[in-house]
C-alpha positions as CSV (number, residue, x, y, z in Angstrom):
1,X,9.4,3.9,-21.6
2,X,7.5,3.9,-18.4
3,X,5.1,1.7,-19.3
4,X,7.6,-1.1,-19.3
5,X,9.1,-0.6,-15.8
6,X,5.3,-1.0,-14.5
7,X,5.5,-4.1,-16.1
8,X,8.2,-5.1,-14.7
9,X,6.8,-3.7,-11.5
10,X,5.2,-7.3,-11.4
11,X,6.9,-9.7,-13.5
12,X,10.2,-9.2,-12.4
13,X,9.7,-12.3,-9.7
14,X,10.9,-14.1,-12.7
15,X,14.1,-12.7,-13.2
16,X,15.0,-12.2,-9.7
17,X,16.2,-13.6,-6.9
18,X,17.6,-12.7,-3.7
19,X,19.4,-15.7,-1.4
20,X,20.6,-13.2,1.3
21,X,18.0,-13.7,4.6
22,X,19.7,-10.9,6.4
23,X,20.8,-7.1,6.0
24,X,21.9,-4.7,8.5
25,X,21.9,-0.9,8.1
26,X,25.5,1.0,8.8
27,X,24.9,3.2,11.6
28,X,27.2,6.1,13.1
29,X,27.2,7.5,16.3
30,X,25.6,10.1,17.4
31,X,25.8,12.9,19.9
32,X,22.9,13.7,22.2
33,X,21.9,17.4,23.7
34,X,24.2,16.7,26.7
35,X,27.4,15.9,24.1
36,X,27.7,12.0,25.4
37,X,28.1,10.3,22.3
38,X,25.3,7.4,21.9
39,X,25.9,4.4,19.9
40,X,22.9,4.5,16.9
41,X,20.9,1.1,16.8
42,X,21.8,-1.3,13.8
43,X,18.5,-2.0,12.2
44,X,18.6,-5.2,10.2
45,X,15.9,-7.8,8.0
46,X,15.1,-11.2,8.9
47,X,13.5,-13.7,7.3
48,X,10.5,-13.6,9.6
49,X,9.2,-17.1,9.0
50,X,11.4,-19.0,7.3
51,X,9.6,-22.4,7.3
52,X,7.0,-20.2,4.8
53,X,7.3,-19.4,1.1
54,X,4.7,-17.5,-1.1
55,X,4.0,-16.8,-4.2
56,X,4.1,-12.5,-5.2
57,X,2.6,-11.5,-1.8
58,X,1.6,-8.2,-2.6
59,X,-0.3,-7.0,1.0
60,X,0.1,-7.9,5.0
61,X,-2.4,-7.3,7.8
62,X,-2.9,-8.5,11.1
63,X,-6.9,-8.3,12.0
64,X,-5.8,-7.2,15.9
65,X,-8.4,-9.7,17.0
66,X,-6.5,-11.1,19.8
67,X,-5.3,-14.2,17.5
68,X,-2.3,-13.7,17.0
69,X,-2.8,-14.5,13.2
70,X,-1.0,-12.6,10.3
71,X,-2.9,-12.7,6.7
72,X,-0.8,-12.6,3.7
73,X,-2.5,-12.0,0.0
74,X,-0.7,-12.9,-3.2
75,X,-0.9,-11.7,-6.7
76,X,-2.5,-14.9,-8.3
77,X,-5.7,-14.4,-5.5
78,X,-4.9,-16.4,-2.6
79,X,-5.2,-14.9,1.1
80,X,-3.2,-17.0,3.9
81,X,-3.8,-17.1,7.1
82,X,-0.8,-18.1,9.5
83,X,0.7,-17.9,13.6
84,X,2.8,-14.9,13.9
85,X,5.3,-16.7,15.2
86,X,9.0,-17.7,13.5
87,X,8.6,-21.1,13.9
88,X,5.5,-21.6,12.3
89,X,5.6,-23.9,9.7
90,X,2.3,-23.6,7.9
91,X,-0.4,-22.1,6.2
92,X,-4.1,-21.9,5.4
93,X,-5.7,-20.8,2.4
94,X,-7.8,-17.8,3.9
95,X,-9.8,-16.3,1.0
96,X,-9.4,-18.1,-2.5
97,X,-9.4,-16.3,-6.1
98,X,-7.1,-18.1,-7.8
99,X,-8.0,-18.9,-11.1
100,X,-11.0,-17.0,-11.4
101,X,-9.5,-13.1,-11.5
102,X,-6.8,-11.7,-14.1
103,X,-3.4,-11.1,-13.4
104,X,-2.3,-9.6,-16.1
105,X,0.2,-7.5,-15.9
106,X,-0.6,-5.4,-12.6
107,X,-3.5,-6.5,-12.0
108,X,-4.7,-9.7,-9.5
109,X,-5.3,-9.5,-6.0
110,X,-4.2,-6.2,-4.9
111,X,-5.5,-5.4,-1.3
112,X,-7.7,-6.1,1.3
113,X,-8.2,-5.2,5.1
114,X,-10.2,-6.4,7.8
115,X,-13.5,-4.5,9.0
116,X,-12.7,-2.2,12.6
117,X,-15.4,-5.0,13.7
118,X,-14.1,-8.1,12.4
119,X,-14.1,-9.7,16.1
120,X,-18.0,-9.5,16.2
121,X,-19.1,-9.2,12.3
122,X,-16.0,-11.3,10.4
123,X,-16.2,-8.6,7.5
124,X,-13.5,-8.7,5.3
125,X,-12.8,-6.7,2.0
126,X,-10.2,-7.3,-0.7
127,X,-10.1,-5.1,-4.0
128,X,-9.4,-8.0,-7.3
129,X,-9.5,-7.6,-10.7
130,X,-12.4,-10.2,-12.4
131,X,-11.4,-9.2,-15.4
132,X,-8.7,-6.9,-17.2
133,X,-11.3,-4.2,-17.9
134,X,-12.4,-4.2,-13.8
135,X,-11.4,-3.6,-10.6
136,X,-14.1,-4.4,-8.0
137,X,-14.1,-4.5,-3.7
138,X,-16.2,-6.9,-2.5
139,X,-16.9,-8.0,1.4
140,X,-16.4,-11.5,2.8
141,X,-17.5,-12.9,5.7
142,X,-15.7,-15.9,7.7
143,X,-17.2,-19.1,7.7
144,X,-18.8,-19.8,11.2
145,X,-17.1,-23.3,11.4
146,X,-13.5,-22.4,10.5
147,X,-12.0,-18.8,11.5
148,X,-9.4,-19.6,9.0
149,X,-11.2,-19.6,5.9
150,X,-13.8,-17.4,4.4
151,X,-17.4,-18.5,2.9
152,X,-17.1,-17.9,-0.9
153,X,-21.0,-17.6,-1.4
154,X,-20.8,-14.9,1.7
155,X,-19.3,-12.5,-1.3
156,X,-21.1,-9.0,-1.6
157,X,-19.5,-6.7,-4.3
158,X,-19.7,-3.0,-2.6
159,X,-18.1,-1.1,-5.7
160,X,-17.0,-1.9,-9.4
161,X,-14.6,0.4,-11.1
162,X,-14.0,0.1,-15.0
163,X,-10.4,0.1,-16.0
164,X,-8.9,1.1,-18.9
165,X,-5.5,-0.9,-19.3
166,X,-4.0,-3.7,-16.7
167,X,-1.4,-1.4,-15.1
168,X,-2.0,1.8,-12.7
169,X,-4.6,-0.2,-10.8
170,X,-3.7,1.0,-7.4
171,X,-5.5,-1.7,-5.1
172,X,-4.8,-0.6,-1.4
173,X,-7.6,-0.7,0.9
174,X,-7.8,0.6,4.6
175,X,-10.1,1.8,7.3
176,X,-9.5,5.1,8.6
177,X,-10.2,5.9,12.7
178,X,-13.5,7.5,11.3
179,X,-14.8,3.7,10.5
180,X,-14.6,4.2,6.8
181,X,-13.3,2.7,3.7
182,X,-10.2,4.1,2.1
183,X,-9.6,2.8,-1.8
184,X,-6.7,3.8,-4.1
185,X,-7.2,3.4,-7.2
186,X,-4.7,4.7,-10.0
187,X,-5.1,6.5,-13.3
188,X,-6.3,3.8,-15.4
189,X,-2.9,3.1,-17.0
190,X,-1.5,3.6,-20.3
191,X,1.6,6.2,-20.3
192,X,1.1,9.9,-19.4
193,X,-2.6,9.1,-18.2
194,X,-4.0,9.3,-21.8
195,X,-7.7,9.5,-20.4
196,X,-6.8,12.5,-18.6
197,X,-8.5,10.7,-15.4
198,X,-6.8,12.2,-13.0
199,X,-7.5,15.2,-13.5
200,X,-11.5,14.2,-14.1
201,X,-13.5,14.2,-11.4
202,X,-16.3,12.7,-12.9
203,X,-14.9,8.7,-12.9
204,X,-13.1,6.9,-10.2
205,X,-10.0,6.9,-11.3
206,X,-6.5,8.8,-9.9
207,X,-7.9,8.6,-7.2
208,X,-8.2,8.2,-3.3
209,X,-11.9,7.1,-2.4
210,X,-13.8,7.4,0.6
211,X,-16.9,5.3,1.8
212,X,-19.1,4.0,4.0
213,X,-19.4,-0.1,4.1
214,X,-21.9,-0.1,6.6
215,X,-24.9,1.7,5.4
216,X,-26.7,1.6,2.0
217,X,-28.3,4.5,-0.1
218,X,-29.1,5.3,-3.7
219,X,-29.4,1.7,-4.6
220,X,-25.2,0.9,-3.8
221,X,-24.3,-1.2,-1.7
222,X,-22.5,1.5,0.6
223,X,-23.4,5.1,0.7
224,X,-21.0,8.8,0.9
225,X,-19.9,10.1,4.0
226,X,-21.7,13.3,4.6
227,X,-18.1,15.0,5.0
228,X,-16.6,14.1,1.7
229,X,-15.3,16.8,0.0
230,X,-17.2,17.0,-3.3
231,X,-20.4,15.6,-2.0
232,X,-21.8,19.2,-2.9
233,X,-20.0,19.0,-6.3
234,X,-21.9,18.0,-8.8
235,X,-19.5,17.7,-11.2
236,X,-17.5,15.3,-9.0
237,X,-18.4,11.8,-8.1
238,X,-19.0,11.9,-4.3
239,X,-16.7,8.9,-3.5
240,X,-13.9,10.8,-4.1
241,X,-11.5,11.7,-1.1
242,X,-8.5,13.3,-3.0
243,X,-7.5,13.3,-6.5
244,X,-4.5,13.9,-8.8
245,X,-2.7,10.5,-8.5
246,X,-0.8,8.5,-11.1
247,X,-0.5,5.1,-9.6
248,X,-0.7,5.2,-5.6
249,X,0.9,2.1,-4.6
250,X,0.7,1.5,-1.0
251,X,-1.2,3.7,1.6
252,X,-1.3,3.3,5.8
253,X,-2.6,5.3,8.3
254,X,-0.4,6.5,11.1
255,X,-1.9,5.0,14.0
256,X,-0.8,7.7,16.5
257,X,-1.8,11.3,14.3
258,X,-4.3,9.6,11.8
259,X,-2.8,11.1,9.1
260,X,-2.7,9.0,5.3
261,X,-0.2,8.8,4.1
262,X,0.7,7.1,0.2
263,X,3.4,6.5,-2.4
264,X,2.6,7.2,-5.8
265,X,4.8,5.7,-8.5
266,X,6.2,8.5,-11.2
267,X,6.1,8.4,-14.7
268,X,10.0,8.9,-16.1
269,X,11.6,11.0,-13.6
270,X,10.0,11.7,-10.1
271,X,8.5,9.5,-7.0
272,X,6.5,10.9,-4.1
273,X,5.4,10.8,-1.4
274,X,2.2,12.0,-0.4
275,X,0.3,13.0,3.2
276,X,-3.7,13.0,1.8
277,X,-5.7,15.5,2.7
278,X,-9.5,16.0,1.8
279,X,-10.1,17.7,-1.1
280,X,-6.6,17.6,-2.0
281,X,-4.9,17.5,-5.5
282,X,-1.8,16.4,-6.4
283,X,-1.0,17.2,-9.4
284,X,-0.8,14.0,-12.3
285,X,-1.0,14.7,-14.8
286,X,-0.1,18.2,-14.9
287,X,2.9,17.7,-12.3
288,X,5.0,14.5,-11.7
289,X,5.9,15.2,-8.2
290,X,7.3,18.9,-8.3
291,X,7.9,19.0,-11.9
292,X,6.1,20.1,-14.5
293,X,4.7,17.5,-16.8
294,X,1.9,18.9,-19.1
295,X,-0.4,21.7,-19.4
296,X,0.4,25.3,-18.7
297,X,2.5,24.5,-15.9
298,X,0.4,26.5,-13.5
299,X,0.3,24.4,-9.5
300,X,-2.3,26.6,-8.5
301,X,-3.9,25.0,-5.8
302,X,-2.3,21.8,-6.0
303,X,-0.8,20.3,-3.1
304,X,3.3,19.3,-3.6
305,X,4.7,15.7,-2.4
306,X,5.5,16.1,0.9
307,X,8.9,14.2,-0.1
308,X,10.4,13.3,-3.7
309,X,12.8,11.4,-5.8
310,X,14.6,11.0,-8.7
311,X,14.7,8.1,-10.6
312,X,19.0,8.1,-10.5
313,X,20.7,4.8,-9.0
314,X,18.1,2.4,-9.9
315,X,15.6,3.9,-7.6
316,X,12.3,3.4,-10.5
317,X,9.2,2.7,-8.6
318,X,8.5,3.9,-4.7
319,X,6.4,1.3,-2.8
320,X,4.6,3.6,0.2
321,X,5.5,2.0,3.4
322,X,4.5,3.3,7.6
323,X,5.1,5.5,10.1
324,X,6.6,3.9,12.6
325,X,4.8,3.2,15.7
326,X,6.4,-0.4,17.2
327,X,7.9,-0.2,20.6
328,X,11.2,-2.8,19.3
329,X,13.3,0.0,17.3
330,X,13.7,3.0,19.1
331,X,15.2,4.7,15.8
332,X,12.1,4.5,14.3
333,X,10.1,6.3,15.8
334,X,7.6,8.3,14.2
335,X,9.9,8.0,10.9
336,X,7.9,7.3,7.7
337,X,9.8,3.9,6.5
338,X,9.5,3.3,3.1
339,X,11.1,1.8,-0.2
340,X,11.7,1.3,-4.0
341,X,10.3,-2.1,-5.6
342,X,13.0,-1.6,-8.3
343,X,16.5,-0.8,-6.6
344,X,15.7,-2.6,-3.0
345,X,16.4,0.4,-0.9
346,X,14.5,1.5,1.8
347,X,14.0,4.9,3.4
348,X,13.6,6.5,7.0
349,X,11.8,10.2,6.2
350,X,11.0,12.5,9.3
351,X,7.2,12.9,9.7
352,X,7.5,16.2,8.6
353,X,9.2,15.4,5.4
354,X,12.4,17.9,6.3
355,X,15.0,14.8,6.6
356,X,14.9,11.8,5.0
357,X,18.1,8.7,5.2
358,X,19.4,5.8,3.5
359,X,18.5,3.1,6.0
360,X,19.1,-0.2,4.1
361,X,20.1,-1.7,0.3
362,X,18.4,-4.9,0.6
363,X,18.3,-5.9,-2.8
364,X,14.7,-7.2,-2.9
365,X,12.1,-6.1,-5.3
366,X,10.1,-4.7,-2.1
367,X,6.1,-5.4,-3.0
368,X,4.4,-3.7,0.3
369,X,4.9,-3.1,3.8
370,X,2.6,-4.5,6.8
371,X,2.2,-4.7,10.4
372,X,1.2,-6.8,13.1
373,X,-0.8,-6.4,16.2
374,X,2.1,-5.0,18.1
375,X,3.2,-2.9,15.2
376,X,6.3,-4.4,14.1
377,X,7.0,-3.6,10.9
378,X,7.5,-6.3,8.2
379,X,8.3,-6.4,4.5
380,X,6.6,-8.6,1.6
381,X,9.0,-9.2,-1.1
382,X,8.9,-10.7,-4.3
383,X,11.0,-13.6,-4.4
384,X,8.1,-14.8,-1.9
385,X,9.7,-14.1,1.4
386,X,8.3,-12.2,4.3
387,X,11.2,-10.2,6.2
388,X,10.9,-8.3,10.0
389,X,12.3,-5.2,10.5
390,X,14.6,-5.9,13.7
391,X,17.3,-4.2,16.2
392,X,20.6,-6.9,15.5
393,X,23.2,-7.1,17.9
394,X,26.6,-5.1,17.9
């Protein structure tokens, strides 16, 4: 059943692991407009520190602070805090959980991001899980003696969201160019969404929230942008952004249009990819990806993956990655790169979803995707390595 490859979605460290530090894609040439044939760039992983190790690392971020620092969370609630640099050869312990959250199953800590002000407030938010029945995002701030390590007692919860089950907890956090607070949160868990939460616009769940961190109102500890879509609704929380997803692991901005865009892991048959637009619906659980799932079968005003796959080859579980924005690989290029925790592969998909290419089997159980300040793109794998997306020599 399903169920079980979401477990194995995060247990599988256990049973796996991958000794290879390097893998190149398999490039042909290509012809430009003029006819001149051009030789394609081989685009390969390295292990991008390789004097680090860590445990799950399930998120990467880069505060863009002018540091020069790359931040690291793992499962068991540990945030490090590290030199972007290969030869660095060790860390500190940023933000520390561990011990005090669950991580059972899929849950632990799942997300975090850094606040568009962080160089003048030292805000920094991370979605956990407290307990199995909980998801909450709380804000951080930095100690004011050591920029590498943040004040427990500094902790102000901004949101608590009941969960069902320990699996489909979603967890991905992000700031949007508007200056406000992204959340994805899945269905709740359990197989085939047995709450019906998606579908329910009246919890927080199957969902992508929206919300605003720096003011207060109605006694929360963050109040509703006036341009959320259901903020007129009232038989829809006003948090909610977008509904309709399963499990949406893994969500990023493009930097360049400001479009979101997410993964969201299927059920027994179909992965998508999404682009999230306000007010949107896509589909769980009447639709897994373009195909019908439960109900009448009617996709009246739901909004279809803009890209899909089946689960044939190994390929079980998507893991949403970026559009491409780094000024290294030239391939790249405003290509959506993403993967498959499961099988290893990764993807290139054109922005507009009409091509999308095989670009590497790396054999890693692929947890996230991140970036630095200059937009490299990077990999966080399970067997507790960080890997750099990187042009290789011919």
């Amino acid at each position: 059943m399903k169920v079980l490859k979401n477990l194995f979605l995060f247990l599988s460290l256990f049973i796996f692991s991958c000794e290879t530090e390097e893998f190149n894609s398999n490039p042909e040439d290509e012809v430009d407009d003029s006819g001149e044939e051009m030789v394609a760039e081989t685009i390969g992983l390295i292990n991008a520190f390789p004097n680090l190790s860590f445990t799950q690392p399930l998120d990467f971020q880069s505060p863009n602070d002018g540091t020069n620092r790359i931040f690291v969370a793992e499962k068991g609630g540990a945030i490090r805090v590290f030199e972007n640099d290969e030869s660095t050869t060790e860390t500190n312990v940023f933000l520390d959980l561990r011990g005090t959250i669950s991580t059972s199953s899929e849950q632990g800590l799942l997300g975090f991001a850094f606040h568009p002000n962080f160089t003048s407030n030292a805000y920094v938010y991370a979605c956990y899980t407290p307990s199995e029945g909980l998801s909450v995002i709380s804000r951080f701030t930095v100690s004011t003696t050591n920029q590498n390590s943040v004040d427990l007692a500094s902790e102000l919860v901004i949101i608590e969201i009941p969960q069902p089950a320990t699996n489909h907890n979603g967890g991905q956090i992000a700031f949007g160019s508007d200056g406000y607070l992204y959340i994805a949160m899945g269905d709740g868990g359990g197989s085939g969404d047995p709450g019906g939460n998606a579908q329910n616009r009246t919890n927080l769940l199957g969902n992508i929230l929206r919300i605003d961190v720096d003011n207060q109102e109605g006694g929360l500890n963050y109040a509703i942008p006036s341009d959320n879509p259901f903020v007129d609704d009232t038989a829809s929380r006003d948090e909610i952004f977008a509904y309709g997803f399963r499990n949406p692991w893994r969500m990023s901005f493009d930097t360049t249009t400001g479009k979101l865009w997410t993964g969201d892991v299927g059920q027994n048959e179909i992965e998508e990819i999404d682009v999230v637009e306000p007010g949107g619906n896509y589909g769980w659980k009447l639709f897994e990806g373009t195909s019908c799932f439960s109900g009448d079968c009617d996709d009246t005003g739901l909004i279809a993956p803009i890209f899909e796959y089946n689960q044939d080859n190994g390929d079980r579980s998507i893991t949403g990655g970026y559009v491409y924005r780094g000024d290294d690989i030239t391939t790249l290029q405003g290509k959506y790169v993403y993967g498959d925790f499961v099988s290893g592969r990764i993807w290139v998909l054109e922005e507009d979803g009409s091509a999308n290419e095989l670009l590497l089997e790396s054999g890693l159980n692929i947890a996230s995707f991140g970036t630095d300040a200059n937009e490299n793109l990077f990999i966080c794998a399970f067997n507790g390595t960080i890997y750099k997306f990187v042009v290789q020599e011919n």
